[in-house]
N, C-alpha and C positions, 0 to 999 in steps of 0.2 A: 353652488346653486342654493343651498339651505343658508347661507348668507344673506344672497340677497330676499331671498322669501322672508327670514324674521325682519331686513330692512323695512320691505314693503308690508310687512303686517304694524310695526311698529309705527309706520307712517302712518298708515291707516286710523291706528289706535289715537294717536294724539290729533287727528281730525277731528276724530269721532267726539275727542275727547272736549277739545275745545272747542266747538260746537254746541256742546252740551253744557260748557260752562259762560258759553257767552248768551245761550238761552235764559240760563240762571241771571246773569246780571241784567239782563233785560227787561224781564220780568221783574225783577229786586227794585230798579232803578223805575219801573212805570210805577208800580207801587208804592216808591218814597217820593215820586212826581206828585200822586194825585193826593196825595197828604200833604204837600207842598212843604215837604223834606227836603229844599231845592240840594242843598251842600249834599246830601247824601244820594241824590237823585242823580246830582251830575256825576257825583263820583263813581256810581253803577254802571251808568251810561259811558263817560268814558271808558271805563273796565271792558263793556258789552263789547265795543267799538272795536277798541285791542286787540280781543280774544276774537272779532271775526275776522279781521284783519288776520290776524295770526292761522284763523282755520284756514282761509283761505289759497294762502304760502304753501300748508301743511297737504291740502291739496293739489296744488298744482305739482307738489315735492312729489306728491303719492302718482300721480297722475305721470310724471317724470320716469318716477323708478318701474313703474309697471310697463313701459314702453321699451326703455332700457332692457328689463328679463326678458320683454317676450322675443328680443334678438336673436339671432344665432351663433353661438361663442367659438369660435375655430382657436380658442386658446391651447396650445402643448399640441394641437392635429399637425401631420405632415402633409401640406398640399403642393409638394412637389409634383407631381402626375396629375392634380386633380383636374379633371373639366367639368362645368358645371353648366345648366341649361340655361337660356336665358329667363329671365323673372319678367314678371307683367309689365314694370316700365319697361322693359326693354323692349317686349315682345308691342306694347303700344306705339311705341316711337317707330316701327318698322313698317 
């Protein structure tokens, strides 16, 4: 369990992170625009592009693993005898 929690804080973390760095290049790359820095202006801007490109992975990744822990893990459990109730789709479908 403390596995997957540093997973999903780490994902977390390099969202956060590149987010923040493709804010940076955004800002950098409007800034070398309106001084018509075009070579350094595209180069930000691609950069920006990238880096949300990449937050956005970083989220759907973080978005993934937090769906995944909130499961319920019957790993090493004996459920030889177990009976279990039925769950809302079930109980919908009826």
């Amino acid at each position: 369990m403390r596995s997957r929690f540093v997973a999903i804080a780490i994902t977390v973390a390099g969202t956060v992170a590149g987010y923040g760095f493709a804010f940076l290049g955004g800002t950098s790359a409007i800034a070398y625009l309106s001084v018509q820095k075009l070579i350094w202006g595209v180069v930000w801007s691609c950069l920006s592009v990238s880096f949300l490109w990449l937050t956005m992975h970083f989220l759907i990744l973080a978005i993934l693993e937090i769906q995944e822990f909130s499961g319920t893990c019957f790993r090493g459990a004996n459920l030889t005898n177990a009976v279990f109730e039925p769950g809302l789709r079930e109980k919908a479908n009826n």
